[in-house]
DOFI-825971 format. One record per residue (C-alpha): residue number from 1; residue in three letters; x, y, z. Coordinates in Angstrom, 2 decimals. Example, Ala and Ser with C-alpha at 12.3 -4.5 7.8 and 13.67 -1.06 7.14 Angstrom:
<rs>
<n 1	res ALA	c1 12.30	c2 -4.50	c3 7.80> .
<n 2	res SER	c1 13.67	c2 -1.06	c3 7.14> .
</rs>
This chain:
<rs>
<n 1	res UNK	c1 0.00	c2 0.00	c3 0.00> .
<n 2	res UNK	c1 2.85	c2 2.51	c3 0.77> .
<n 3	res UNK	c1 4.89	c2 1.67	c3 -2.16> .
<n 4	res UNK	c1 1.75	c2 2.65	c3 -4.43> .
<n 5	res UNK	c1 1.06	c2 6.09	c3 -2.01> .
<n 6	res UNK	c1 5.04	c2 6.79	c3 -2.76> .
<n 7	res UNK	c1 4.97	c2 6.13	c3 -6.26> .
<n 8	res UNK	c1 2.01	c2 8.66	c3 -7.14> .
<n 9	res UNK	c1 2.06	c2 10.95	c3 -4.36> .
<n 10	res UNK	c1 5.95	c2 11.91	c3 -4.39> .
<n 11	res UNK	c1 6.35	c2 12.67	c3 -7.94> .
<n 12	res UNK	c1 3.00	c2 14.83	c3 -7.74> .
<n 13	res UNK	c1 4.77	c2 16.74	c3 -4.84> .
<n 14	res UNK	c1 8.07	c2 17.28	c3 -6.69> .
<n 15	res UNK	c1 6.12	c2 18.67	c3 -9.68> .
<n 16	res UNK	c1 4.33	c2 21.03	c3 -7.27> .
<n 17	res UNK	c1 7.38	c2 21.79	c3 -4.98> .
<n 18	res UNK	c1 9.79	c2 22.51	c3 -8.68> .
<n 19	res UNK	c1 6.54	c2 24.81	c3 -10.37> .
<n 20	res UNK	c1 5.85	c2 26.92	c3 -6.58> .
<n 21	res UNK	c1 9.85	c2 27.43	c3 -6.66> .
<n 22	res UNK	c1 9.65	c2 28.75	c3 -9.98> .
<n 23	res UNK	c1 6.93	c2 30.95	c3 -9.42> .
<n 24	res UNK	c1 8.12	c2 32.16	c3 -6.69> .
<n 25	res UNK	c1 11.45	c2 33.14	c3 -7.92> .
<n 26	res UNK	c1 9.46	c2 35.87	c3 -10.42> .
<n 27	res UNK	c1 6.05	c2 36.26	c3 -8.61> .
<n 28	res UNK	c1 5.87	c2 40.20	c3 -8.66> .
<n 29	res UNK	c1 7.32	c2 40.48	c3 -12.17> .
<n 30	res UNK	c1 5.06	c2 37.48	c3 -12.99> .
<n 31	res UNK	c1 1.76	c2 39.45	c3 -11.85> .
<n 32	res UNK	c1 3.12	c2 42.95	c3 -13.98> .
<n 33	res UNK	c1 3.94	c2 40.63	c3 -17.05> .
<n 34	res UNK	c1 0.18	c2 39.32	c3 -16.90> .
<n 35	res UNK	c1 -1.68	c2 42.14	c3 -18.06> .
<n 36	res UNK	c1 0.15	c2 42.59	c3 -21.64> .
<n 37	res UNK	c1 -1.29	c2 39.79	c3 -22.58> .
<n 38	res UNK	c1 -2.56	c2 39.63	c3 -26.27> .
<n 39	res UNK	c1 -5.44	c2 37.21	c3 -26.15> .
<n 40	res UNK	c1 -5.18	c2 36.75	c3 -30.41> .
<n 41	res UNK	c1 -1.55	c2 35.12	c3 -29.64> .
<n 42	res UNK	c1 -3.01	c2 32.63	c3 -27.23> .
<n 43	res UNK	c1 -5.75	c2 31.35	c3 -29.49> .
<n 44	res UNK	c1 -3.14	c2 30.68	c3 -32.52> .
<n 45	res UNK	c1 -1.24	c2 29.06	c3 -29.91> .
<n 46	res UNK	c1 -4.32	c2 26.42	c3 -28.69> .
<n 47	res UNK	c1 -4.90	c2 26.33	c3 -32.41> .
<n 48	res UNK	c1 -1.40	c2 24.89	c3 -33.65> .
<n 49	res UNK	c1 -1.36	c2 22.64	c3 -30.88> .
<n 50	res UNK	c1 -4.77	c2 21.44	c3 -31.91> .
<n 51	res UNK	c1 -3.75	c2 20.84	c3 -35.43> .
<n 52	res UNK	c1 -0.06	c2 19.44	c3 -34.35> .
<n 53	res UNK	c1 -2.53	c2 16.35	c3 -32.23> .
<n 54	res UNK	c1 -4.45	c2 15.88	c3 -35.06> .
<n 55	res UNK	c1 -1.13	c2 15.19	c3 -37.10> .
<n 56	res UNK	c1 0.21	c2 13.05	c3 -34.24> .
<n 57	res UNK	c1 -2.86	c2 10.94	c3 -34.85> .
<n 58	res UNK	c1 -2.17	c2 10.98	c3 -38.39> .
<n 59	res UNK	c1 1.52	c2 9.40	c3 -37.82> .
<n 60	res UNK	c1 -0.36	c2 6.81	c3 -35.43> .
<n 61	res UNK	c1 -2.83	c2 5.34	c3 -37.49> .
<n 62	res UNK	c1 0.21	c2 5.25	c3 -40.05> .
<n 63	res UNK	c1 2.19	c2 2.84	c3 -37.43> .
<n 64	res UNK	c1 -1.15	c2 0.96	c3 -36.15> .
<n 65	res UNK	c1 -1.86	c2 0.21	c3 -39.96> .
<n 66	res UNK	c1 1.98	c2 -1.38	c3 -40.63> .
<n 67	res UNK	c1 1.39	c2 -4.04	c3 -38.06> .
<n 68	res UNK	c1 -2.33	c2 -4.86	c3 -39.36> .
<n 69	res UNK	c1 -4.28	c2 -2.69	c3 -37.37> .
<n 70	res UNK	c1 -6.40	c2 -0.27	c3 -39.40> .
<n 71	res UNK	c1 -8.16	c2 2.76	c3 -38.05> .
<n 72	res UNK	c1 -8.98	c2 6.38	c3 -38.72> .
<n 73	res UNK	c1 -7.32	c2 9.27	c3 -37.38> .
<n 74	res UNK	c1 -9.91	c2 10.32	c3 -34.94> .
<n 75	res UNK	c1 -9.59	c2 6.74	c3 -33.46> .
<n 76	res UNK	c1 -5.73	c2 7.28	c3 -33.70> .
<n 77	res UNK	c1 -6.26	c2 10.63	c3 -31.62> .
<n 78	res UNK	c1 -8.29	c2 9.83	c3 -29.09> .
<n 79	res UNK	c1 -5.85	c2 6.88	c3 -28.55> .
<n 80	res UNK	c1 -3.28	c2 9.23	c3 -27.90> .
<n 81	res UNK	c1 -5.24	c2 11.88	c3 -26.58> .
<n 82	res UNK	c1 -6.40	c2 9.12	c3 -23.07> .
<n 83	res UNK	c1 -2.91	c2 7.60	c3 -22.56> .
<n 84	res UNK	c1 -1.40	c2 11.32	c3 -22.47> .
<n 85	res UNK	c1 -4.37	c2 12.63	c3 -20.16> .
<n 86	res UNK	c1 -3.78	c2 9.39	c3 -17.82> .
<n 87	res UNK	c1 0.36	c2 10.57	c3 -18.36> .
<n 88	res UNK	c1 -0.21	c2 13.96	c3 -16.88> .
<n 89	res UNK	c1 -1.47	c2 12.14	c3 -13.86> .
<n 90	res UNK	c1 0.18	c2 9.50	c3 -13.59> .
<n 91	res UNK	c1 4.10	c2 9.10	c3 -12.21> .
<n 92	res UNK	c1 7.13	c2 6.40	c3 -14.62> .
<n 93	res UNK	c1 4.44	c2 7.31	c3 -18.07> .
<n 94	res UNK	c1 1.75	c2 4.30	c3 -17.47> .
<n 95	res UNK	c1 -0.33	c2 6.58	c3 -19.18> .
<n 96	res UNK	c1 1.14	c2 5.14	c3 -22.21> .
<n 97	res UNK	c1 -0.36	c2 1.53	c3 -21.72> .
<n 98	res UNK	c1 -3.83	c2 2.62	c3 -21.37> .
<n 99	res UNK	c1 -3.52	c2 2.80	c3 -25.23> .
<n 100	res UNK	c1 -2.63	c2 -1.05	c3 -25.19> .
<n 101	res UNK	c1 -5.90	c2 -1.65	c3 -23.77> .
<n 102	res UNK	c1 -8.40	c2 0.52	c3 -26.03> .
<n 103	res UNK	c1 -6.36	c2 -1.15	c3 -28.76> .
<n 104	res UNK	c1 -7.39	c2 -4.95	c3 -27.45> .
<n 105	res UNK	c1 -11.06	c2 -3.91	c3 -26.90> .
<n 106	res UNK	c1 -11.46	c2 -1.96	c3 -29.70> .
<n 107	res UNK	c1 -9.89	c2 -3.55	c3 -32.56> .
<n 108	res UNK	c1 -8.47	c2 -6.90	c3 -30.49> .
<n 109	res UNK	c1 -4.90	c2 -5.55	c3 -31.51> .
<n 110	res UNK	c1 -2.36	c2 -8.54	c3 -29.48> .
<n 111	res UNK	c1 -0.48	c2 -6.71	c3 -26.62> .
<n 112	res UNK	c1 2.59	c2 -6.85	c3 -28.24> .
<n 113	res UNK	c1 1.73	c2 -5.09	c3 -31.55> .
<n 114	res UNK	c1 0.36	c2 -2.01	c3 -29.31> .
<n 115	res UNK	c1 3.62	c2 -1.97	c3 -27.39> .
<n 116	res UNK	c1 5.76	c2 -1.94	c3 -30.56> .
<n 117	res UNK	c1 3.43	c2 1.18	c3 -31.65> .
<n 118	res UNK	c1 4.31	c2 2.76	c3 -28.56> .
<n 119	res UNK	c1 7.98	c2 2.02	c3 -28.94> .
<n 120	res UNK	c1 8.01	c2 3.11	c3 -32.58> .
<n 121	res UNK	c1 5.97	c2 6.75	c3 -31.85> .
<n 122	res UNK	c1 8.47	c2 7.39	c3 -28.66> .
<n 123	res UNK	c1 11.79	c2 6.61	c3 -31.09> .
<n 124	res UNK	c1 10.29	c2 8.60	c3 -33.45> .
<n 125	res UNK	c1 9.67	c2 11.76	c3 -30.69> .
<n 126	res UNK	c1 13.04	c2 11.02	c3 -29.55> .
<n 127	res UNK	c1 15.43	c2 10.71	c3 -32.10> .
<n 128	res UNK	c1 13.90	c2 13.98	c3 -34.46> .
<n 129	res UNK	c1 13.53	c2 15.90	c3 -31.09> .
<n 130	res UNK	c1 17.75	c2 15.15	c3 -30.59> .
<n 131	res UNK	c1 18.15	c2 15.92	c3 -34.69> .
<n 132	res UNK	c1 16.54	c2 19.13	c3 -34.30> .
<n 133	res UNK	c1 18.64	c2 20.13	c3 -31.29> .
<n 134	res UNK	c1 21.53	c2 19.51	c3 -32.78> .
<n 135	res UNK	c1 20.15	c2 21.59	c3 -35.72> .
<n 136	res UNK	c1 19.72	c2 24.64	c3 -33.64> .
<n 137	res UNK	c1 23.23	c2 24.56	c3 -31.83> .
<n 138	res UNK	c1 25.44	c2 26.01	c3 -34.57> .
<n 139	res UNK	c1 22.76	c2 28.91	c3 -34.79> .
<n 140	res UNK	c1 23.18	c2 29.95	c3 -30.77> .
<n 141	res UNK	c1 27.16	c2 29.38	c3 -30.56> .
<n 142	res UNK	c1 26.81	c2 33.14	c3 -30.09> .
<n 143	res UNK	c1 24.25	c2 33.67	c3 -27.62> .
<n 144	res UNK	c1 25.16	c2 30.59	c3 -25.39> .
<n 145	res UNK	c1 28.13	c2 31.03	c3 -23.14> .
<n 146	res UNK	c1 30.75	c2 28.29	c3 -23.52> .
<n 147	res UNK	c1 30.26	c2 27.12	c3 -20.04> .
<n 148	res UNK	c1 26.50	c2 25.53	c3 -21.39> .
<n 149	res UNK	c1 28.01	c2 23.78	c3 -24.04> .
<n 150	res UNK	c1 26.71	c2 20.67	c3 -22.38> .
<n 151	res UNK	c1 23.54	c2 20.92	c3 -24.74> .
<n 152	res UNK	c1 25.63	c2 19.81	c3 -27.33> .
<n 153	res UNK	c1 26.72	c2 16.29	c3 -25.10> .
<n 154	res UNK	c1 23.20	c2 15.68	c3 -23.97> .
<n 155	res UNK	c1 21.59	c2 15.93	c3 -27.81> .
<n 156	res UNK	c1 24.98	c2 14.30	c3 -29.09> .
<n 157	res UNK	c1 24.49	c2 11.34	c3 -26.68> .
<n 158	res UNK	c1 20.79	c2 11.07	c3 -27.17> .
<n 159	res UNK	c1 21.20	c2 10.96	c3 -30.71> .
<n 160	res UNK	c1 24.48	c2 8.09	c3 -30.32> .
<n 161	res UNK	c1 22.15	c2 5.79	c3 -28.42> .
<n 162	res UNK	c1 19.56	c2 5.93	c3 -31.24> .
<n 163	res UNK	c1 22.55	c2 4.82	c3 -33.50> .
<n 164	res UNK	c1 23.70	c2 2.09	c3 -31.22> .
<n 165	res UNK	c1 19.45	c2 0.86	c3 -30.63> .
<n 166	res UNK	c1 19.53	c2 1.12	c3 -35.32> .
<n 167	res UNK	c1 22.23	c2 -1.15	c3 -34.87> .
<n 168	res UNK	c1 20.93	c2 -3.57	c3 -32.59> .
<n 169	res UNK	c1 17.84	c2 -3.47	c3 -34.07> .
<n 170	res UNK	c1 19.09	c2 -4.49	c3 -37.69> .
<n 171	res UNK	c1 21.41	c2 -7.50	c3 -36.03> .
<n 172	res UNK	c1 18.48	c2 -8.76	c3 -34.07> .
<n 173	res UNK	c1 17.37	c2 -10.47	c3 -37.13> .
<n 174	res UNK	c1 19.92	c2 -12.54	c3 -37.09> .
<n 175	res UNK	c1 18.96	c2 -13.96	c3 -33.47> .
<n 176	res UNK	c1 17.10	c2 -17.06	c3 -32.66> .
<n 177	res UNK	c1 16.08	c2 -17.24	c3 -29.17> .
<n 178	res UNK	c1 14.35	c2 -20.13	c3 -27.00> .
<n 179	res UNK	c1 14.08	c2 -18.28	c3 -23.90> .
<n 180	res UNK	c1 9.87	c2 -16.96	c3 -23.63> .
<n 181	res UNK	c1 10.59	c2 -13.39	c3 -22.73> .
<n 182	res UNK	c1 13.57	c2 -12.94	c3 -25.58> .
<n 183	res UNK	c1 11.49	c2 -14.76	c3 -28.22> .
<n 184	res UNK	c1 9.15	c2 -11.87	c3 -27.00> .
<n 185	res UNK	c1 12.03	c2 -9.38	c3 -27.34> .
<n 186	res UNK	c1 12.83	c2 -10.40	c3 -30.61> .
<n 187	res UNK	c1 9.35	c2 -10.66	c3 -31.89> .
<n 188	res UNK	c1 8.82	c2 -6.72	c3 -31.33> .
<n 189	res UNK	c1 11.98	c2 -5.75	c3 -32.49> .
<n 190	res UNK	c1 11.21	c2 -7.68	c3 -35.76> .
<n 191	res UNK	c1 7.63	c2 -5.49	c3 -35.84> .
<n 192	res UNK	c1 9.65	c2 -2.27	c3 -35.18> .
<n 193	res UNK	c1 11.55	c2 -3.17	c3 -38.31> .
<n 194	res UNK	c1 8.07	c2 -3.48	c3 -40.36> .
<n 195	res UNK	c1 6.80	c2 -0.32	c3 -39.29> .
<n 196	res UNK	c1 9.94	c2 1.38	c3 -41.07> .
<n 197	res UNK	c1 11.02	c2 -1.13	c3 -43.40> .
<n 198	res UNK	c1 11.05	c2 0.90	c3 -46.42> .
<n 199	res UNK	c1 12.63	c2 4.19	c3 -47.81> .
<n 200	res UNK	c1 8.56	c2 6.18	c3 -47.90> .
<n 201	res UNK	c1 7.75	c2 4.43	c3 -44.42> .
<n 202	res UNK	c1 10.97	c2 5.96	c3 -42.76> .
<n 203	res UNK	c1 10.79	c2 8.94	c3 -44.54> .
<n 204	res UNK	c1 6.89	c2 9.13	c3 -43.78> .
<n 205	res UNK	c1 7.26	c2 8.98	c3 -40.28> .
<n 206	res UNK	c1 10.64	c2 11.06	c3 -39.90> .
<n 207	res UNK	c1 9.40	c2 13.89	c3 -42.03> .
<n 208	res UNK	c1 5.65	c2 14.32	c3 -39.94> .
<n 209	res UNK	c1 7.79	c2 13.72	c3 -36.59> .
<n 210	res UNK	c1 9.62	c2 16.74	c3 -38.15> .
<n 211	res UNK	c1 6.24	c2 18.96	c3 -38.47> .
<n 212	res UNK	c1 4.87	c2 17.76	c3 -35.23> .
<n 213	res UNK	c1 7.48	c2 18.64	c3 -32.94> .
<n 214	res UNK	c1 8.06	c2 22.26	c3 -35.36> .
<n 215	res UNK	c1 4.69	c2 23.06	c3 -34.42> .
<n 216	res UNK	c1 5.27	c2 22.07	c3 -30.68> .
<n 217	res UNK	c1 7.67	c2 24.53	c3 -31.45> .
<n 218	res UNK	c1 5.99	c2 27.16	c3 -32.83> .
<n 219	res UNK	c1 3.26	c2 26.82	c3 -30.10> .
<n 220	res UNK	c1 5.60	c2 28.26	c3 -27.60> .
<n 221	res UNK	c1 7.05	c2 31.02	c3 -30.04> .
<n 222	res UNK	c1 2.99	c2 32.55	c3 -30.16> .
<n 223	res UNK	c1 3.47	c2 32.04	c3 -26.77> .
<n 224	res UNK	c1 6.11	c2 34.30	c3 -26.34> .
<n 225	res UNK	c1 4.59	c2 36.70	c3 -28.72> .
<n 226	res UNK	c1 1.36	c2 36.75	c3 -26.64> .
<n 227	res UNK	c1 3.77	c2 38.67	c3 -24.12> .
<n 228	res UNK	c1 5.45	c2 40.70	c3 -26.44> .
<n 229	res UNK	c1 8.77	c2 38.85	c3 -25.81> .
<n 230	res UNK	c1 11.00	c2 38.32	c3 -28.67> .
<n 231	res UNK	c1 13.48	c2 35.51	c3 -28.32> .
<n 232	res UNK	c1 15.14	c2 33.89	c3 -31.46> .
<n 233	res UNK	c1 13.01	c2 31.03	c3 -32.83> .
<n 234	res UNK	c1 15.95	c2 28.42	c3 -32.35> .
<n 235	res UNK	c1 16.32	c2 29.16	c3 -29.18> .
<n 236	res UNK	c1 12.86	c2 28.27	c3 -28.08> .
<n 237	res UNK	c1 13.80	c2 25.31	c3 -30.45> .
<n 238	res UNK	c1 16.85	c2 24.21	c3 -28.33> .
<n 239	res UNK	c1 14.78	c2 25.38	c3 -25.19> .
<n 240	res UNK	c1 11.71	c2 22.66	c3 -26.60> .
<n 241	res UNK	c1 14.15	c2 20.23	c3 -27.07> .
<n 242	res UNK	c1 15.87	c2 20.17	c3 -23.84> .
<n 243	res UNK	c1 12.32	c2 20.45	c3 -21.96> .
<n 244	res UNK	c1 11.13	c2 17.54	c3 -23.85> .
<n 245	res UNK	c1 14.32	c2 15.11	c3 -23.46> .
<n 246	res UNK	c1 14.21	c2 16.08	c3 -19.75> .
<n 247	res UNK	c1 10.37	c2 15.07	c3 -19.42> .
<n 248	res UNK	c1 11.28	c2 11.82	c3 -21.51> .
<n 249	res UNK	c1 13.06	c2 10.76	c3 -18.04> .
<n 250	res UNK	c1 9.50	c2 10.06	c3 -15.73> .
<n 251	res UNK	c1 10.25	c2 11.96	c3 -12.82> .
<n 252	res UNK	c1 7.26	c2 13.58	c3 -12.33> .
<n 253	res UNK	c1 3.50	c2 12.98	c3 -13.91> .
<n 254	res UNK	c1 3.50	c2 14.66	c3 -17.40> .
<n 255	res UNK	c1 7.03	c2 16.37	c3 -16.87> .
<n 256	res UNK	c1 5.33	c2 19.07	c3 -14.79> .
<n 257	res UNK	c1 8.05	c2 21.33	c3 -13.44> .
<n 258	res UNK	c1 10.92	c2 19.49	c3 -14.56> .
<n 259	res UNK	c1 9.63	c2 20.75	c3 -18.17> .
<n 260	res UNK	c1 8.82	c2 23.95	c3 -17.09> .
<n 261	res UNK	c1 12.22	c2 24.40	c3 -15.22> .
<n 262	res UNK	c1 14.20	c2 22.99	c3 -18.43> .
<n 263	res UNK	c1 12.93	c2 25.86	c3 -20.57> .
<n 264	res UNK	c1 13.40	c2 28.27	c3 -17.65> .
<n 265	res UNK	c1 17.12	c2 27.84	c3 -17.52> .
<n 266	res UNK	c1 17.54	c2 27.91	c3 -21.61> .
<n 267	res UNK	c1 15.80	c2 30.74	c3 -22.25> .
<n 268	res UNK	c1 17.93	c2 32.70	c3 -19.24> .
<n 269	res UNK	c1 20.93	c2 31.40	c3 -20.54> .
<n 270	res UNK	c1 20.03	c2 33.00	c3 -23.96> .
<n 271	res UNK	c1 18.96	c2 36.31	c3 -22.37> .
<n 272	res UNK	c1 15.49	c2 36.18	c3 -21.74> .
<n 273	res UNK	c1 14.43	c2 38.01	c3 -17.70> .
<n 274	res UNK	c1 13.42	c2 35.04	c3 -15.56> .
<n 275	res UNK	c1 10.20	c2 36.61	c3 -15.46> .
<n 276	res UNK	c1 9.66	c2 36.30	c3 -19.10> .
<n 277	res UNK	c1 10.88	c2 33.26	c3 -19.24> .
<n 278	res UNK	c1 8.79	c2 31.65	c3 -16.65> .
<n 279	res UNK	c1 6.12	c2 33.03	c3 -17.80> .
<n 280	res UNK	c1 6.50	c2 31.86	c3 -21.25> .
<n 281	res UNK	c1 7.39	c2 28.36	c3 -19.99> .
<n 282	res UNK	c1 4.59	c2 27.84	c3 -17.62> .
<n 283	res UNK	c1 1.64	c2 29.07	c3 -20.55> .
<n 284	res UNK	c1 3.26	c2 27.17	c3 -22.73> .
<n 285	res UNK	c1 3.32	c2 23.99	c3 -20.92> .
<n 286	res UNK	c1 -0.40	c2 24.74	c3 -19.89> .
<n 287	res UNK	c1 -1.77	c2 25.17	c3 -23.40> .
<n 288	res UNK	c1 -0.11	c2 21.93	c3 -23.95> .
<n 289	res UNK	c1 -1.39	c2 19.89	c3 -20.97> .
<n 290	res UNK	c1 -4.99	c2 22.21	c3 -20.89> .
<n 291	res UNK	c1 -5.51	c2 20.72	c3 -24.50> .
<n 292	res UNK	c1 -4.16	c2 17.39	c3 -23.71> .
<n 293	res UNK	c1 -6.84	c2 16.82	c3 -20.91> .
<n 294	res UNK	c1 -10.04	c2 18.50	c3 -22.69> .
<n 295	res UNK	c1 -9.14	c2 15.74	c3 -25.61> .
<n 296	res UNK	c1 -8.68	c2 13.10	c3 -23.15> .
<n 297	res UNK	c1 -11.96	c2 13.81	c3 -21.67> .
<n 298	res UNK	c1 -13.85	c2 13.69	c3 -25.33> .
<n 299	res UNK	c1 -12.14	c2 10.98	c3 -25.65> .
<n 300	res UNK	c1 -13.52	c2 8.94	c3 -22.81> .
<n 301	res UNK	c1 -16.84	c2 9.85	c3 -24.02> .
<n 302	res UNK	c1 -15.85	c2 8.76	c3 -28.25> .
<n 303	res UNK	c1 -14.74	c2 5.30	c3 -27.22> .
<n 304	res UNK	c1 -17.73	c2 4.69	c3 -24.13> .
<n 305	res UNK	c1 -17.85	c2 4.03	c3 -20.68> .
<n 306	res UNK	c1 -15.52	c2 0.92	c3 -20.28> .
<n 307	res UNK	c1 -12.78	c2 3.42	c3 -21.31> .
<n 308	res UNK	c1 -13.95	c2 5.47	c3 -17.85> .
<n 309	res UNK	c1 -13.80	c2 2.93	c3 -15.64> .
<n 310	res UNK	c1 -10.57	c2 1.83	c3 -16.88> .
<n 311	res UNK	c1 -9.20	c2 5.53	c3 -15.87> .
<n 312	res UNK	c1 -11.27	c2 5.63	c3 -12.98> .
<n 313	res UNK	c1 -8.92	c2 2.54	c3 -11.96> .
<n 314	res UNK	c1 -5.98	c2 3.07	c3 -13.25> .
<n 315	res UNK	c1 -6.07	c2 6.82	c3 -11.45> .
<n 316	res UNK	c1 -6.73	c2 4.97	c3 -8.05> .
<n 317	res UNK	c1 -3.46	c2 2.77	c3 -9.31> .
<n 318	res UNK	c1 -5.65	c2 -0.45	c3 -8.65> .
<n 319	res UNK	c1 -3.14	c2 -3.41	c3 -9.89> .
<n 320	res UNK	c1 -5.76	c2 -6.02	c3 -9.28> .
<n 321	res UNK	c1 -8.66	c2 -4.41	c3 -11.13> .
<n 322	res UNK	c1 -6.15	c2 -3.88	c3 -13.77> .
<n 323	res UNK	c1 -5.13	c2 -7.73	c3 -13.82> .
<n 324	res UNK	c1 -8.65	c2 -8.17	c3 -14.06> .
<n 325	res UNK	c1 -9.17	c2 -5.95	c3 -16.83> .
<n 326	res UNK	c1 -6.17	c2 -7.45	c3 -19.28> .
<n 327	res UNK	c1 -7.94	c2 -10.73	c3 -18.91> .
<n 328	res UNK	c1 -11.43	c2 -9.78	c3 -19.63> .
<n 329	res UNK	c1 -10.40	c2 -6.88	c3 -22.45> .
</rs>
């Protein structure tokens, strides 16, 4: 019982404790910044991000349809839309299997073609997220001091394990295994090859990972018009990137704070007032998440009521109605 209070209730209260410090930090400034708010900036901004899910569910289906599982993209989007609602509550991303289970009730997808999905959308996010940061770094050599260079290790060695995974990936197939939970191993590595076995498959999903996280991008950019703040567009790219290999790591539900703190510290390094910048990076992240839950909730309601009462239990972290659930789903 304690182990399940720790693991939701103390990453909830380091995402609180990391966004009050940050708040904190700027709260006067924060309160003057407020009322130069352009509202028009703020609806482009829900906008794009509205447009960028609907695109995200466009790259999904594409995936679900390469291992046999055909759907459209408002299926695809809701999908996504209910395991990254259940993320933003959730601690370690177990949002992310909720998906596994609409995918076995609705369309009686096998557990392990859902997981490679997941696998194949989050390699996607990561690797093009690390390409684009390394992208932006030869545009900011003059605004970030040398003693930050680290950006360029951390997207350097993100983007050297993707190599290394490519290459274990493409020797895999050479590997015959008797062992259950290998053979299992092997099996989904052998579906992440379908998925991008061909020069328009990889190039498919590479170039709309390109547009989706550009326009995760330029979400935050209207952001920081809304407050009349101009900062250089790659270095809300670099500041994006950062935010979003931090929150990759699940140390808090959703990456609040640890997000929010990520694109904090870029955006001062490039020159941007801490007030500014927390201001920037707080809105930004709540457009994001304040989207994220209203399509979660539609959601709920497009696929039924089962799809409630699996929330309803996963949000009360219930492991044995959840055991129930993956044998009656």
């Amino acid at each position: 019982m304690w182990k399940k209070i720790a693991a939701i209730i103390l990453p909830t209260i380091i995402a609180a404790a990391l966004i009050c410090f940050i708040l904190y930090r700027v709260w006067d400034d924060l309160i003057l910044s407020l009322q130069y708010i352009v509202p028009t900036w703020l609806l482009l901004a829900i906008a794009v991000c509205l447009i960028a899910w609907l695109i995200r569910g466009t790259r999904y289906k594409f995936i679900l349809k390469r291992l046999d599982t055909n759907v459209n993209v408002p299926f695809s989007t809701a999908c996504i839309y209910i395991s990254q609602t259940a993320n933003i509550i959730l601690p370690a991303r177990l949002g992310d299997f909720v998906r596994m289970f609409i995918l076995k009730h609705e369309k009686k997808t096998p557990y392990t073609n859902s997981f490679t999905s997941l696998i194949a959308e989050r390699v996607y996010d990561i690797l093009i997220i690390a390409l684009l940061g390394l992208i932006s770094l030869p545009f900011l050599i003059s605004i970030i001091p040398a003693e930050y260079k680290w950006f360029n290790w951390l997207i350097i060695g993100v983007l050297i394990a993707g190599v290394i995974g490519i290459i274990v990936l493409v020797l895999a197939r050479f590997l015959h295994a008797e062992n259950k939970i290998i053979k299992k191993i092997l099996e989904i590595f052998a579906q992440f090859r379908t998925v991008s076995s061909s020069v328009v498959s990889l190039g498919y999903l590479s170039g709309i990972s390109v547009v989706i996280w550009i326009m995760d991008v330029i979400v935050c950019w209207l952001v920081s018009m809304m407050f009349n703040v101009e900062i250089p567009f790659m270095l809300i790219l670099l500041a994006i990137v950062i935010g979003n290999l931090v929150k990759a790591v699940p140390i808090t539900p959703g990456g609040i704070g640890t997000y929010e703190l990520a694109l904090v510290v870029v955006f001062q390094i490039g020159g941007v007032t801490a007030a500014s910048a927390t201001l920037i990076a707080v809105i930004d992240h709540l457009i994001k998440n304040g989207v994220t839950l209203i399509g979660g909730i539609i959601s709920m309601y497009y696929f039924g009521g089962w799809s409630v009462e699996l929330m309803k239990k996963l949000f009360k972290a219930d492991k044995k109605s959840l055991k129930e659930d993956n044998g009656n789903i």
